[in-house]
N, CA, C and O atoms as a GROMACS GRO file, in nm:
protein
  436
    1UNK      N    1   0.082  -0.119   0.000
    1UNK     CA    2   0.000   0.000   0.000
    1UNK      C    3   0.087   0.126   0.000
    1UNK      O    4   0.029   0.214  -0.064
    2UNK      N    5   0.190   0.162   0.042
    2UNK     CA    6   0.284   0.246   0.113
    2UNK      C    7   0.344   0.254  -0.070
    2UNK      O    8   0.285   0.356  -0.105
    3UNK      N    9   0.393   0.223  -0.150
    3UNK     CA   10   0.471   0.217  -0.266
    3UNK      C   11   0.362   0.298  -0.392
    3UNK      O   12   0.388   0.393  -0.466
    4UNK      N   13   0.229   0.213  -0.379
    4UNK     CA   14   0.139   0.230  -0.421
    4UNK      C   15   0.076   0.396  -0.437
    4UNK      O   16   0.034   0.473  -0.523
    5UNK      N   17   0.106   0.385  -0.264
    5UNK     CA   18  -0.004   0.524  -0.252
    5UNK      C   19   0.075   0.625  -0.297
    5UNK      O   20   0.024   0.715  -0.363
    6UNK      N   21   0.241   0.625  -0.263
    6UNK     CA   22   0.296   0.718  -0.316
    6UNK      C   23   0.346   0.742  -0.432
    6UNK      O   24   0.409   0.845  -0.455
    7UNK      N   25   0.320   0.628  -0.538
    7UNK     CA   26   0.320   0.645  -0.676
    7UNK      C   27   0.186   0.720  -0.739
    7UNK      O   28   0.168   0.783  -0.843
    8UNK      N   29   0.117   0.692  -0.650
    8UNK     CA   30   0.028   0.756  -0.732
    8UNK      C   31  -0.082   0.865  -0.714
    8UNK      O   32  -0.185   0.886  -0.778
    9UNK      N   33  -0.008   0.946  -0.575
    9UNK     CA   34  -0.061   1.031  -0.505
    9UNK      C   35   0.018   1.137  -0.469
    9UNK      O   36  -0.032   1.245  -0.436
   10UNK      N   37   0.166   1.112  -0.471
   10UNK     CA   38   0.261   1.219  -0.428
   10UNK      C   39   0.408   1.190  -0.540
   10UNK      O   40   0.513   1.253  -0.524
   11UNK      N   41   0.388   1.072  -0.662
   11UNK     CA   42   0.523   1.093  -0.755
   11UNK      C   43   0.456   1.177  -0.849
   11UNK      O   44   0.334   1.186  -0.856
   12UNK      N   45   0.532   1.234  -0.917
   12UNK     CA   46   0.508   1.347  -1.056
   12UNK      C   47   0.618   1.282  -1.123
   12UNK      O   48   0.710   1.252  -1.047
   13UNK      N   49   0.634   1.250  -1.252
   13UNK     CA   50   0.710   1.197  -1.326
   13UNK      C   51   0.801   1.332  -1.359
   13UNK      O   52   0.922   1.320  -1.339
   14UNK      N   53   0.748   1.470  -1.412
   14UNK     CA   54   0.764   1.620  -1.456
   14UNK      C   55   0.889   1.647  -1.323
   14UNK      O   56   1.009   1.661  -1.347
   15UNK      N   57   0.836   1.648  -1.204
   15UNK     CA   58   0.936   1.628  -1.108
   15UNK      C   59   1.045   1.578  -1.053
   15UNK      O   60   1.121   1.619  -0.966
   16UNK      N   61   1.038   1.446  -1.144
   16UNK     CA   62   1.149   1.377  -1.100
   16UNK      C   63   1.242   1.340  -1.254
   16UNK      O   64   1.283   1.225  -1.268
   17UNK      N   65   1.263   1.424  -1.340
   17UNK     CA   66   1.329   1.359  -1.444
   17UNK      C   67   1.448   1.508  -1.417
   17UNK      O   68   1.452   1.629  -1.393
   18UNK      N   69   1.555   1.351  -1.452
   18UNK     CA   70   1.662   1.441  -1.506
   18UNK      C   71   1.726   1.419  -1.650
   18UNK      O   72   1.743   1.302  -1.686
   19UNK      N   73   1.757   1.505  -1.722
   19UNK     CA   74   1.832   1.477  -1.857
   19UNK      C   75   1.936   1.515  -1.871
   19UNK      O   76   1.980   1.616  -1.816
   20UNK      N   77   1.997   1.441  -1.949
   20UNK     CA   78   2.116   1.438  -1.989
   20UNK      C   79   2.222   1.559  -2.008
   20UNK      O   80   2.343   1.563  -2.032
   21UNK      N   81   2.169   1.610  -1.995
   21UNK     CA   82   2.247   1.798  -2.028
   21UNK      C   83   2.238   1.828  -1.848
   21UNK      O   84   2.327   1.903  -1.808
   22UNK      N   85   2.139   1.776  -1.740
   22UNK     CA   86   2.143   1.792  -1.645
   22UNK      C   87   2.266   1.755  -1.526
   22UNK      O   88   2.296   1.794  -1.413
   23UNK      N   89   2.312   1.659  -1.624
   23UNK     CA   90   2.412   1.554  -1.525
   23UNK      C   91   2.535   1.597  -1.580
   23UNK      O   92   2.625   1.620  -1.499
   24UNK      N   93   2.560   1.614  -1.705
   24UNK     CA   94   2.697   1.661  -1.754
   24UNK      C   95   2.827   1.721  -1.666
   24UNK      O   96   2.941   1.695  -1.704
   25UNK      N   97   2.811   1.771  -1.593
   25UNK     CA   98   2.896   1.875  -1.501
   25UNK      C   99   2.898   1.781  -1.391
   25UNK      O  100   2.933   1.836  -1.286
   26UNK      N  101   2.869   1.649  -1.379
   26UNK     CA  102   2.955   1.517  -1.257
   26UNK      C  103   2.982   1.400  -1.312
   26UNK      O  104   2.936   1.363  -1.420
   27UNK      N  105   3.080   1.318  -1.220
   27UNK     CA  106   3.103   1.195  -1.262
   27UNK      C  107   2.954   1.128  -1.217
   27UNK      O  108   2.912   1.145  -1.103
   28UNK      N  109   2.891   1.063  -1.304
   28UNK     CA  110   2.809   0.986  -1.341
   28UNK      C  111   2.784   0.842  -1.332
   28UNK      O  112   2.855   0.787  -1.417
   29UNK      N  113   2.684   0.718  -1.235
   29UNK     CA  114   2.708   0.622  -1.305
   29UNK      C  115   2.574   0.591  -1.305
   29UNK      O  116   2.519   0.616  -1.198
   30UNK      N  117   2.498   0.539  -1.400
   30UNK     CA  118   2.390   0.494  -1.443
   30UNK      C  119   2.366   0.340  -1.456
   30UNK      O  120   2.440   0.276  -1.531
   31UNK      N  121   2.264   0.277  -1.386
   31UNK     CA  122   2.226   0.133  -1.409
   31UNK      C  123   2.077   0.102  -1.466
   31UNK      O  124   1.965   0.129  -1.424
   32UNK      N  125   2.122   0.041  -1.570
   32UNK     CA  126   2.012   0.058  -1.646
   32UNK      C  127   1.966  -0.168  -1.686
   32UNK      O  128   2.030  -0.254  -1.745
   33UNK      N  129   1.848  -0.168  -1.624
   33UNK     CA  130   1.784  -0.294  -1.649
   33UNK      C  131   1.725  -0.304  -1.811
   33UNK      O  132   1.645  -0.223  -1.857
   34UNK      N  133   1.775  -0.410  -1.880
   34UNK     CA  134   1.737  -0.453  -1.994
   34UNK      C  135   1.586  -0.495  -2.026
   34UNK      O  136   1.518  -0.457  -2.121
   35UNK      N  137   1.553  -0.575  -1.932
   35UNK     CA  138   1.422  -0.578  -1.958
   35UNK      C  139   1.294  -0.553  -1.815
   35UNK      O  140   1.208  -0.623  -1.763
   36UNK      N  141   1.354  -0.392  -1.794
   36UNK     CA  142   1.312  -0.286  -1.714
   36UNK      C  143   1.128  -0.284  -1.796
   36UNK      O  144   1.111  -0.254  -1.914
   37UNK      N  145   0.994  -0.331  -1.684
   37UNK     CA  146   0.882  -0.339  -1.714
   37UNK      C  147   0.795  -0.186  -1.690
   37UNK      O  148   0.674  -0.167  -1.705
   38UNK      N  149   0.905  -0.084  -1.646
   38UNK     CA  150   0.870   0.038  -1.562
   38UNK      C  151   0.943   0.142  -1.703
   38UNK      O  152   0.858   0.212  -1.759
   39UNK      N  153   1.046   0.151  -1.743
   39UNK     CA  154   1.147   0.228  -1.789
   39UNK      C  155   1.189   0.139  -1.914
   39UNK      O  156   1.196   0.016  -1.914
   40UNK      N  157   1.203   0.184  -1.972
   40UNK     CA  158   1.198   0.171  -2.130
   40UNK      C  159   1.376   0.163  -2.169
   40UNK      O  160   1.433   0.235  -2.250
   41UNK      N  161   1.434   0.062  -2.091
   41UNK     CA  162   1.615   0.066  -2.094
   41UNK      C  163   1.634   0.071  -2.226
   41UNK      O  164   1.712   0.166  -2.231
   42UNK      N  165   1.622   0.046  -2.308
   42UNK     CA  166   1.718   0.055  -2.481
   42UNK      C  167   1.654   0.207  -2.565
   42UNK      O  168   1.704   0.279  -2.651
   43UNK      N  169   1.535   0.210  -2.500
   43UNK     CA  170   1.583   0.387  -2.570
   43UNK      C  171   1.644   0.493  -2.439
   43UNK      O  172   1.693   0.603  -2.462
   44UNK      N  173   1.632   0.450  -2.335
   44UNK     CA  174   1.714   0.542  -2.225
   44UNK      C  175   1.882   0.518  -2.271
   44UNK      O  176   1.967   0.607  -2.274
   45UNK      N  177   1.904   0.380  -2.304
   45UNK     CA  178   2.050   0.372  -2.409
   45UNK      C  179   2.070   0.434  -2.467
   45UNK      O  180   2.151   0.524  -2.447
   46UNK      N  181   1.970   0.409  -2.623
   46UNK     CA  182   2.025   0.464  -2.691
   46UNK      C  183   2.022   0.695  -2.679
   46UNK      O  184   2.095   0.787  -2.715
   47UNK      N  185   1.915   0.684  -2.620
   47UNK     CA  186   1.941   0.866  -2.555
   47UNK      C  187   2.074   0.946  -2.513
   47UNK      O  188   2.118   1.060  -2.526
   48UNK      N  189   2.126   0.791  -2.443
   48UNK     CA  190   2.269   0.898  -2.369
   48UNK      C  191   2.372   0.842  -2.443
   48UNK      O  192   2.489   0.868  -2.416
   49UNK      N  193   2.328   0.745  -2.561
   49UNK     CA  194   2.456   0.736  -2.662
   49UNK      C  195   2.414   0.832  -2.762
   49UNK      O  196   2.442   0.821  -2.881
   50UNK      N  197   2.330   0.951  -2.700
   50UNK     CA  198   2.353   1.041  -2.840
   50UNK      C  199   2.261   1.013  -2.938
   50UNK      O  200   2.276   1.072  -3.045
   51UNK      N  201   2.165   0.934  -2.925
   51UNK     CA  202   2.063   0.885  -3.025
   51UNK      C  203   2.119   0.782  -3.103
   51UNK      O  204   2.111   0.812  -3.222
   52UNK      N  205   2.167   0.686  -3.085
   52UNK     CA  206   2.231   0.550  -3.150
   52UNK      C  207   2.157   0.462  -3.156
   52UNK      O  208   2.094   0.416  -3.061
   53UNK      N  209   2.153   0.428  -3.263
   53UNK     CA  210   2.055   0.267  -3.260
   53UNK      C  211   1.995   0.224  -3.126
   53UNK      O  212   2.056   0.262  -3.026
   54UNK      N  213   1.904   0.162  -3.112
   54UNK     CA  214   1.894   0.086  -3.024
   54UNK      C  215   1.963  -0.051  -3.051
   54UNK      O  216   1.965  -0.116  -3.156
   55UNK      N  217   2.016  -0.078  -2.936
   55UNK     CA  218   2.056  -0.216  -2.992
   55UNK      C  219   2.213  -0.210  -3.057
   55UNK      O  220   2.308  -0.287  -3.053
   56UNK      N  221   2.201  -0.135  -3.093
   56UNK     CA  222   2.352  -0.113  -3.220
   56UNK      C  223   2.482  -0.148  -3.128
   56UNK      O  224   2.587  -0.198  -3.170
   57UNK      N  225   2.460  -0.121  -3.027
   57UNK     CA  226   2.610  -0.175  -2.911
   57UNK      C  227   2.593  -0.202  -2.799
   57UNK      O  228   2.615  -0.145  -2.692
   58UNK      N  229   2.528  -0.352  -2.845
   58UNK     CA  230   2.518  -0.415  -2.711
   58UNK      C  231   2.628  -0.437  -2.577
   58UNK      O  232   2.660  -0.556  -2.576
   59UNK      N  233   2.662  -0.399  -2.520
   59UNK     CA  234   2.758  -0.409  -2.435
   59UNK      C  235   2.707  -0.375  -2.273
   59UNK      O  236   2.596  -0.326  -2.254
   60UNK      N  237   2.798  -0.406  -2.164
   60UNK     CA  238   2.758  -0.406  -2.052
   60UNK      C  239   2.831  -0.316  -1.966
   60UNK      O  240   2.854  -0.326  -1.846
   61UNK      N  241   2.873  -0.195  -2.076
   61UNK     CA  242   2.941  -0.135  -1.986
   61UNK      C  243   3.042  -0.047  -2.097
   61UNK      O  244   3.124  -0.095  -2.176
   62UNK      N  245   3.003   0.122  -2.072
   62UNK     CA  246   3.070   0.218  -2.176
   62UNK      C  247   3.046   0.303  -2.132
   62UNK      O  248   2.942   0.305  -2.065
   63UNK      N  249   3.143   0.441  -2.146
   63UNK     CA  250   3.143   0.522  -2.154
   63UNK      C  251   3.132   0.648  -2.287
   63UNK      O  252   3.217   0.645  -2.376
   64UNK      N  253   3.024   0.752  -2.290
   64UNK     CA  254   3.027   0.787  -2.442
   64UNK      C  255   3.112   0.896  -2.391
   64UNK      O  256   3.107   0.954  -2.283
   65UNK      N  257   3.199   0.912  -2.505
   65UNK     CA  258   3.315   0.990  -2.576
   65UNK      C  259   3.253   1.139  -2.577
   65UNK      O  260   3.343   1.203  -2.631
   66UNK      N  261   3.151   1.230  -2.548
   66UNK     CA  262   3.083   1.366  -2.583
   66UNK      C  263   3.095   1.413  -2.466
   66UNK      O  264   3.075   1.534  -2.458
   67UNK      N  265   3.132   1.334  -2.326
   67UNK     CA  266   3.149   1.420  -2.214
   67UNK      C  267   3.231   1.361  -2.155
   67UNK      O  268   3.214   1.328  -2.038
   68UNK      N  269   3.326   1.336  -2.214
   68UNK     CA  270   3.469   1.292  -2.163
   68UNK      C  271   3.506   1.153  -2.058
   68UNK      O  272   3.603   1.136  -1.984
   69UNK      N  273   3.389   1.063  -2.084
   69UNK     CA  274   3.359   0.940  -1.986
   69UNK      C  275   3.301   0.995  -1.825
   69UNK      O  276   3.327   0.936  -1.720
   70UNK      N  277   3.228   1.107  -1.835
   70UNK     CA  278   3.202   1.143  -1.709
   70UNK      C  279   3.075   1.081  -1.728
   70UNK      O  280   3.002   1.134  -1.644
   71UNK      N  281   3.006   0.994  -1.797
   71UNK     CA  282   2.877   0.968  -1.797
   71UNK      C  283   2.911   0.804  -1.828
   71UNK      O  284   2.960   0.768  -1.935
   72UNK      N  285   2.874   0.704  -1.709
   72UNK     CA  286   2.898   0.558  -1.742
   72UNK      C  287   2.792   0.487  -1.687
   72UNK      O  288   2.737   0.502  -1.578
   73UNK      N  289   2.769   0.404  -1.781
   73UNK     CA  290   2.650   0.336  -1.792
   73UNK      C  291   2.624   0.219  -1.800
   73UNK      O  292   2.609   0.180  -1.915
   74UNK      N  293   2.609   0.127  -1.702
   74UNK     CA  294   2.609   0.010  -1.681
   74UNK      C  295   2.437  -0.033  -1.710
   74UNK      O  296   2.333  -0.006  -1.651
   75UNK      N  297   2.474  -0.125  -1.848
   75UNK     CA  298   2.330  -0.218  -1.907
   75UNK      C  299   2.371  -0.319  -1.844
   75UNK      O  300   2.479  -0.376  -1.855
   76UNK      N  301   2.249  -0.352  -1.751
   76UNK     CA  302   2.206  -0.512  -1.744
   76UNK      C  303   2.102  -0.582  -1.802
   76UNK      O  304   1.984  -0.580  -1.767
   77UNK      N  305   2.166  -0.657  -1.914
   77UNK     CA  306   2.090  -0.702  -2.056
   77UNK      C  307   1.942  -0.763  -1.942
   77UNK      O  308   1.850  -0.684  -1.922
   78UNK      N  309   1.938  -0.918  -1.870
   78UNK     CA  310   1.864  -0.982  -1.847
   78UNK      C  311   1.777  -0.969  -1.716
   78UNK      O  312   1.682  -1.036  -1.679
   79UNK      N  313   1.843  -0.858  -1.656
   79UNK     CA  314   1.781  -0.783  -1.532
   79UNK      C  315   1.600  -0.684  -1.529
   79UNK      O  316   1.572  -0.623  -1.633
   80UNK      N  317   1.528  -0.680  -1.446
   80UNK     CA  318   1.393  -0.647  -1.456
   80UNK      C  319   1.406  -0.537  -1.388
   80UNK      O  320   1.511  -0.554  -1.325
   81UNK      N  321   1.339  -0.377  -1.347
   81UNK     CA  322   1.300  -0.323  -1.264
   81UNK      C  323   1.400  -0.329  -1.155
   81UNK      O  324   1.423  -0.450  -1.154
   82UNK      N  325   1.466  -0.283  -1.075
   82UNK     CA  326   1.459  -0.358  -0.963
   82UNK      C  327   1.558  -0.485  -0.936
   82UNK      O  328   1.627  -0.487  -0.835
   83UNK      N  329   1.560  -0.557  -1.002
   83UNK     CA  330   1.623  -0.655  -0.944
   83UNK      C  331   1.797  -0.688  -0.931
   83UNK      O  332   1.855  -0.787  -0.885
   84UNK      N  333   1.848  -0.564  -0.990
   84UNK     CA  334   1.981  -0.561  -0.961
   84UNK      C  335   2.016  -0.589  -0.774
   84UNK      O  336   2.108  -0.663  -0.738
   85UNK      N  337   1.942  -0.531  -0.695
   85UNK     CA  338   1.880  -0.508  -0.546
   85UNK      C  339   1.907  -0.674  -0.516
   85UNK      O  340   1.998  -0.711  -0.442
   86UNK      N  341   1.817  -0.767  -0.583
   86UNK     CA  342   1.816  -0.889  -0.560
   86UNK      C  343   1.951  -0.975  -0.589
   86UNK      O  344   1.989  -1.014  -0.478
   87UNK      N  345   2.026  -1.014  -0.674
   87UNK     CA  346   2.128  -1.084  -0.733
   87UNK      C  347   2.274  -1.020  -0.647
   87UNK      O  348   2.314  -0.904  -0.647
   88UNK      N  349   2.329  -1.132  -0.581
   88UNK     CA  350   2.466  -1.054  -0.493
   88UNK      C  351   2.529  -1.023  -0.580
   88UNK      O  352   2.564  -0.909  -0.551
   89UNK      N  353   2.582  -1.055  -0.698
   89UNK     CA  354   2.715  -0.998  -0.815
   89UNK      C  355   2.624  -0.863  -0.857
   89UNK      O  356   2.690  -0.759  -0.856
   90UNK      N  357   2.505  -0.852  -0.888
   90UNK     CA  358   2.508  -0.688  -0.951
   90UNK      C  359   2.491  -0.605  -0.798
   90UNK      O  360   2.505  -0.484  -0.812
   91UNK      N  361   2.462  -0.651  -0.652
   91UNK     CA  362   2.486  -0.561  -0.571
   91UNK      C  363   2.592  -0.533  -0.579
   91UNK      O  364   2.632  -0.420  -0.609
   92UNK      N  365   2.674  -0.651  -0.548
   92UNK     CA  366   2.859  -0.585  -0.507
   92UNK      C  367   2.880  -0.523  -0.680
   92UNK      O  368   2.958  -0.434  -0.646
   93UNK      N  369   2.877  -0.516  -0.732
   93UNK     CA  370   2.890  -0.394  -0.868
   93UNK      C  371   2.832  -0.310  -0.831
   93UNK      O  372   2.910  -0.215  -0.845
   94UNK      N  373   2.733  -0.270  -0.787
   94UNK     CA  374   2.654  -0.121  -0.740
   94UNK      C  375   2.789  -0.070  -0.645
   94UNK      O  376   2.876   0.013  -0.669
   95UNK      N  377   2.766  -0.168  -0.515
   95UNK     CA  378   2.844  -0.071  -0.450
   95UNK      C  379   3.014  -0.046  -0.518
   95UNK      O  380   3.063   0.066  -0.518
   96UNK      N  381   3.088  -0.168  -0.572
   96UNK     CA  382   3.186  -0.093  -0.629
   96UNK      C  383   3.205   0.009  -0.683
   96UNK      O  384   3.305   0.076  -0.656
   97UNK      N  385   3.082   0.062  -0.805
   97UNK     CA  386   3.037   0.175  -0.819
   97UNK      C  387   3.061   0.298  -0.735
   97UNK      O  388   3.125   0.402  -0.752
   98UNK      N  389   2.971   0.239  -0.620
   98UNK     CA  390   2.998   0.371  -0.547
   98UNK      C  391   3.093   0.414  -0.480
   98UNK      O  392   3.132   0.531  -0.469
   99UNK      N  393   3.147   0.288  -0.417
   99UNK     CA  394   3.266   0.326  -0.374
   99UNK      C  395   3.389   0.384  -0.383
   99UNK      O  396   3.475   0.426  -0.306
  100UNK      N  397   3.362   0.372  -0.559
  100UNK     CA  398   3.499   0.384  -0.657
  100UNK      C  399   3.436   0.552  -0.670
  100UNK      O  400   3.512   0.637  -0.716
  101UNK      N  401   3.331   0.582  -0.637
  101UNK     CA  402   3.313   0.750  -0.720
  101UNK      C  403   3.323   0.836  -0.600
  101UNK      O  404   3.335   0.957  -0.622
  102UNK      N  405   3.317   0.782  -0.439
  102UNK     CA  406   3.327   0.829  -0.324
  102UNK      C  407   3.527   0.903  -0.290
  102UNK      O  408   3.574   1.003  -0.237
  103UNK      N  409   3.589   0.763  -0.367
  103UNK     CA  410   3.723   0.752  -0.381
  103UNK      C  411   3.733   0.900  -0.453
  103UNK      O  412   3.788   0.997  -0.400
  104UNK      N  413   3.669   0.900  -0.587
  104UNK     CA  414   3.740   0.941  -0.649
  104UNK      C  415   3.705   1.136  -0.582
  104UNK      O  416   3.790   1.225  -0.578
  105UNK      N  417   3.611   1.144  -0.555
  105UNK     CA  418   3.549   1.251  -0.467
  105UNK      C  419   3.630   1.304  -0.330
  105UNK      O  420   3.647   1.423  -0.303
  106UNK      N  421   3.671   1.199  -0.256
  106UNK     CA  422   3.810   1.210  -0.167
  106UNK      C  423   3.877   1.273  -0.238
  106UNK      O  424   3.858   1.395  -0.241
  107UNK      N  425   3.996   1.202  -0.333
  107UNK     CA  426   4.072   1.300  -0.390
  107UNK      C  427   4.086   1.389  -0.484
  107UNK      O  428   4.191   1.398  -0.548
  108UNK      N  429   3.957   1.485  -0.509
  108UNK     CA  430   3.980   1.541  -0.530
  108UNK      C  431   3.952   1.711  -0.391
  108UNK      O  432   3.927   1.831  -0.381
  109UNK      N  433   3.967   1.642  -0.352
  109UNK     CA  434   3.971   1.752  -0.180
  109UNK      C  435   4.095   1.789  -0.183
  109UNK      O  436   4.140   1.860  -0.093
   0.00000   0.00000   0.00000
């Protein structure tokens, strides 16, 4: 009820989007579910490759070349919604993720 009520009583989609011109100015990492039933992963792909095929480069892991690899984007081809959360190998990749961008945030102090 609690997920529910606040999807659909207090989320605004208008509110909560960010784009791509928004994020530019940080290191970036994006996880994106392949067959995401909420979010539409292969055109959110192909968007931050610049409008590229869908599909055209399948891979699990790139950085595009237009903002200097400050924008990285981890596809998980067979993953749903959500379920990166579930599977221990894509948690411990989340947090490496983070850990590695916390690092890199240290030094630059």
């Amino acid at each position: 009820m609690g997920v529910a009520h606040t999807l659909s009583r207090r989320f605004f989609w208008s509110d909560n989007i960010l784009w791509k011109n928004d994020i530019t100015e940080r290191q970036v990492t994006i996880f994106l579910s392949g067959k995401d039933s909420i979010v539409n992963a292969p055109l959110v792909y192909a968007y931050l490759r610049d409008g590229a095929e869908e599909g055209q480069q399948k891979v699990k892991h790139f950085e595009p070349p237009v903002d200097g690899g400050r924008l990285n984007v981890v596809f998980c081809d067979n993953l749903d919604h959500g379920q990166i959360f579930d599977l221990t190998i894509w948690r411990m990749r989340l947090l490496d993720e983070v850990l590695a961008q916390a690092r890199v945030r240290e030094n630059e102090r």
